[in-house]
C-alpha positions in Angstrom: 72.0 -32.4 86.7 73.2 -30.3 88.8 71.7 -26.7 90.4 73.5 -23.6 89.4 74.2 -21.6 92.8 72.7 -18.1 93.4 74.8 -15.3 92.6 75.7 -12.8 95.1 75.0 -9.5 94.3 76.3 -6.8 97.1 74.4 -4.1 98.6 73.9 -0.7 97.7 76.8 1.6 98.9 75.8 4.0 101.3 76.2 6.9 99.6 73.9 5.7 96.6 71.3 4.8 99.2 71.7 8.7 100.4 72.1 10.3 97.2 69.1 11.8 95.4 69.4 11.0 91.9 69.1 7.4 92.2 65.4 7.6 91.5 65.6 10.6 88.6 66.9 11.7 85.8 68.5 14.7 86.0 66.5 17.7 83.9 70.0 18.5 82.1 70.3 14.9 81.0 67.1 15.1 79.3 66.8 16.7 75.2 63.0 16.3 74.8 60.3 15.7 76.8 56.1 16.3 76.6 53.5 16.3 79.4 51.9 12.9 79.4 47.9 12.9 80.1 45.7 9.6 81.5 43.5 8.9 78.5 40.7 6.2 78.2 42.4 2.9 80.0 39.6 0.9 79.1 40.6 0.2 75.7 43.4 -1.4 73.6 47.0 0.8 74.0 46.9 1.6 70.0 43.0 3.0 71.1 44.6 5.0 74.2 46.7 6.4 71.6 44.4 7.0 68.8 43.1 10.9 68.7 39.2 10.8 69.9 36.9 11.3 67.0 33.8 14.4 67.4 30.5 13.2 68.1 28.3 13.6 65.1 25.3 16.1 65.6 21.7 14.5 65.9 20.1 14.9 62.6 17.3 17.8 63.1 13.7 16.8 63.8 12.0 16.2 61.0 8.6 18.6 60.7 5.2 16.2 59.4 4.1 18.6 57.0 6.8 19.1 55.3 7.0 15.0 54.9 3.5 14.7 53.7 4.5 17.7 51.0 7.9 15.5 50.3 5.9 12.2 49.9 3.5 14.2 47.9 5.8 15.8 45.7 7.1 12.3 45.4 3.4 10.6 44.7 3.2 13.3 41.7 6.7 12.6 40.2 5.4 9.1 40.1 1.6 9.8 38.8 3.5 12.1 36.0 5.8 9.6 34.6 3.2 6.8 34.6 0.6 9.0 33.2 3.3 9.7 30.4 4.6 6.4 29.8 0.5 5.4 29.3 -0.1 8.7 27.0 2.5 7.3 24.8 1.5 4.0 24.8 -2.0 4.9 23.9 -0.6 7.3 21.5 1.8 4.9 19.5 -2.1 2.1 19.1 -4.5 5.0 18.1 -1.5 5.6 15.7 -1.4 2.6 14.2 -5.0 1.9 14.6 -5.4 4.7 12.7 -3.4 4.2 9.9 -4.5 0.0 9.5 -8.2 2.3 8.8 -6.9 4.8 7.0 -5.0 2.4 4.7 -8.1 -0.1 4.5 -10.7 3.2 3.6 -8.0 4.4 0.7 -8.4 0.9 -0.3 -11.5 0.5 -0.2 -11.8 4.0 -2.0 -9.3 3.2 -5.0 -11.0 0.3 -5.8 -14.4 1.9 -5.7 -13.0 4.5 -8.3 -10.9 1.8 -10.2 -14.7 0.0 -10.7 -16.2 3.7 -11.6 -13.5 4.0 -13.8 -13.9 0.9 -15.6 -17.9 0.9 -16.2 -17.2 4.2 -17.4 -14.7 3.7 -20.1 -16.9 0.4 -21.0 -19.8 2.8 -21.4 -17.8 5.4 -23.3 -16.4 2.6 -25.4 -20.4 1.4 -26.2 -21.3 5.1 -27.0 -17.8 5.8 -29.3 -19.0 2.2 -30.9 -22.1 3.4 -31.1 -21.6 6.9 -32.9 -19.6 5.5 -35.2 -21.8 3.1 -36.3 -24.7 5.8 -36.5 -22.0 7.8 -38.7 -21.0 4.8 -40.8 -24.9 4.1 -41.5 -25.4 7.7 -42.4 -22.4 7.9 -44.9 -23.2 3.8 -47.0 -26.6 5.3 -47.2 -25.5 8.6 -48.7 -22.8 6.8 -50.9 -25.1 4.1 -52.4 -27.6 6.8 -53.2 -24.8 8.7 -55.1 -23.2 5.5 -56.0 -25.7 3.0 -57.2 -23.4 1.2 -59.6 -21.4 -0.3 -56.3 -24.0 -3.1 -56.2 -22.2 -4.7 -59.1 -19.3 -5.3 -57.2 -21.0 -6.5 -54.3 -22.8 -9.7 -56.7 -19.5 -10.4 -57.8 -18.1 -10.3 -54.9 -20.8 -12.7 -53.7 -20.3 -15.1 -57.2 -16.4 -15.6 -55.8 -17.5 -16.4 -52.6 -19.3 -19.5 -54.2 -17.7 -22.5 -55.0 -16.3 -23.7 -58.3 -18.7 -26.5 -58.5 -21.8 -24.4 -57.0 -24.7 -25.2 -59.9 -27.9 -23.8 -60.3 -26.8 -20.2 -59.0 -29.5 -17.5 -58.9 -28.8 -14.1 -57.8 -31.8 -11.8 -56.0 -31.4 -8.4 -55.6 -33.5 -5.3 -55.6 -35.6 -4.6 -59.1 -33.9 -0.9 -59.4 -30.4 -2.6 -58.9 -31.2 -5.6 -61.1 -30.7 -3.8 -64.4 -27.1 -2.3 -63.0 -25.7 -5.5 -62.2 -26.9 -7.3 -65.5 -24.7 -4.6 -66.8 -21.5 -4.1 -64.9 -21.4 -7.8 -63.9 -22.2 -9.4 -67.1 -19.1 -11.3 -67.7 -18.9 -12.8 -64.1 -22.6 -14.2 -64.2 -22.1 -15.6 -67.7 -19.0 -17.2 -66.5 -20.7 -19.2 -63.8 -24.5 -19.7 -65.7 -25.9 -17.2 -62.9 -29.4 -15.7 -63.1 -30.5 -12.7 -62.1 -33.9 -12.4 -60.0 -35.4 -8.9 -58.9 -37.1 -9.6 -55.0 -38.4 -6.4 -53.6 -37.2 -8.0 -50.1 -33.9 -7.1 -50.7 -32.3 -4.3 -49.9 -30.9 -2.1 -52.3 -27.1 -2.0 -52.6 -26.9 -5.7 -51.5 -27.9 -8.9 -52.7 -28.7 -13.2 -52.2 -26.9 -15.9 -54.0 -28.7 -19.6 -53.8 -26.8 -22.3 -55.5 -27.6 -26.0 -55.1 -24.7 -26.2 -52.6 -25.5 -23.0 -50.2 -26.0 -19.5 -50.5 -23.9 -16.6 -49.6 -26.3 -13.4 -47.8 -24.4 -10.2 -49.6 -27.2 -8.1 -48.5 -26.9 -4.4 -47.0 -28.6 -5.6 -43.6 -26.6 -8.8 -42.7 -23.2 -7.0 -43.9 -24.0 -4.3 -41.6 -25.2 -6.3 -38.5 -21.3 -8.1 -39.0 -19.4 -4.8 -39.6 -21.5 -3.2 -36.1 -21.0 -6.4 -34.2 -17.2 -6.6 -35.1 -17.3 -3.2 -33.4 -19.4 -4.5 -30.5 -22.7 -2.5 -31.4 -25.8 -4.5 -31.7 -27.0 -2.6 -34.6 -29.1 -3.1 -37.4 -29.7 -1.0 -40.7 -32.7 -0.1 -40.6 -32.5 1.7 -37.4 -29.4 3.0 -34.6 -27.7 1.4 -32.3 -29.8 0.3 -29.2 -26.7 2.0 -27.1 -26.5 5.5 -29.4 -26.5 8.1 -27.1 -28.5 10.3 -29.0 -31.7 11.2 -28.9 -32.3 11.0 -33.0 -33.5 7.2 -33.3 -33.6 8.1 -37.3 -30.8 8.1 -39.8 
């Protein structure tokens, strides 16, 4: 390896070293130019460049009262919304506290009048029964007072109610109906060897049948006490119904 040899530059002329625009450029040579001003050195070059930014103004003192009134203002805002939040919170359980005891009173209520309602048609059922049956008593009565002869049909009635092999049949009815059924019921007792047998006891309009197999009980009183029963009266015919509404015990 060999060392390259230093090259030989030659002086400055003499007239270069005189002449005064060695050092500057000449103003005609130059097409633009601006002032140039020392900025901040302390910083990066892009920062000496950079344009510097206006100091932002110191926020105002703040005055105590009118913090408290903010932070009051504030604490009121906050009571207000809580205070509303709770009021509807209340509101919405008293609502449906109120409407589970509403609901359970109406219920309570409907049945109540559902029970009322029911005793009363029951009692208005008894008192209907029980006019009708004072009515019915009031109109057999009239029609076996204007209609004695009816007794006939009700001993041979009671003869087919017996059986065909019933012996020994004897028929009791009241003396003043024993000479209408011997008359309108003569062929029926002659066909089963019946006799006829007056008995006070009895009832007019109705009659007893004994046979040496059972009886049948045709007389007014136990017909009526079925025909009131099937009605639900507990009736008898010798006096209203223990339910008759009116005052008149008497028929």
């Amino acid at each position: 390896m060999t060392a390259s040899k230093p090259r030989n530059v030659p002086p400055p002329a003499e007239g270069a070293r005189t002449n005064p625009y060695a050092r500057f450029i000449p103003r005609e040579e130059l097409s633009s130019f601006a002032a140039w001003a020392l900025g901040d050195i302390s910083g990066t070059a892009g920062a000496a460049n950079s344009p510097q930014r206006p100091r932002e103004p110191e926020p105002a003192p703040v005055d105590p009262a009118e913090l408290v009134a903010q932070q009051l203002r504030a604490a009121r805002q906050s009571g207000y919304q809580d205070g509303y939040r709770d009021g509807l919170v209340a509101l919405e359980g008293f609502k449906q506290s109120f409407a589970a005891q509403t609901t359970t009173q109406v219920g309570t209520l409907v049945a109540s009048i559902g029970a009322e309602l029911d005793a009363l048609q029951q009692e208005m059922a008894k008192s209907l029964a029980a006019t009708a049956t004072h009515l019915a008593r009031r109109i057999v009565r009239s029609e076996l007072t204007t209609r004695p002869e009816c007794v006939a049909q009700v001993a041979e009635q009671a003869i087919d109610a017996l059986l065909q092999s019933a012996r020994h049949i004897v028929i009791r009815l009241h003396p003043d109906d024993h000479a209408l059924v011997a008359t309108a019921a003569a062929e029926a007792i002659a066909a089963r060897g019946a006799r006829l047998v007056a008995d006070s006891s009895i009832t007019r309009g109705g009659c007893k049948l004994e046979s040496d197999i059972g009886g049948v009980d045709a007389t007014i009183d136990e017909r009526w006490r079925r025909a009131a029963a099937a009605l639900g009266c507990d009736d008898s015919w010798n006096g209203d119904a223990a339910s008759a509404p009116s005052p008149d015990r008497r028929a």
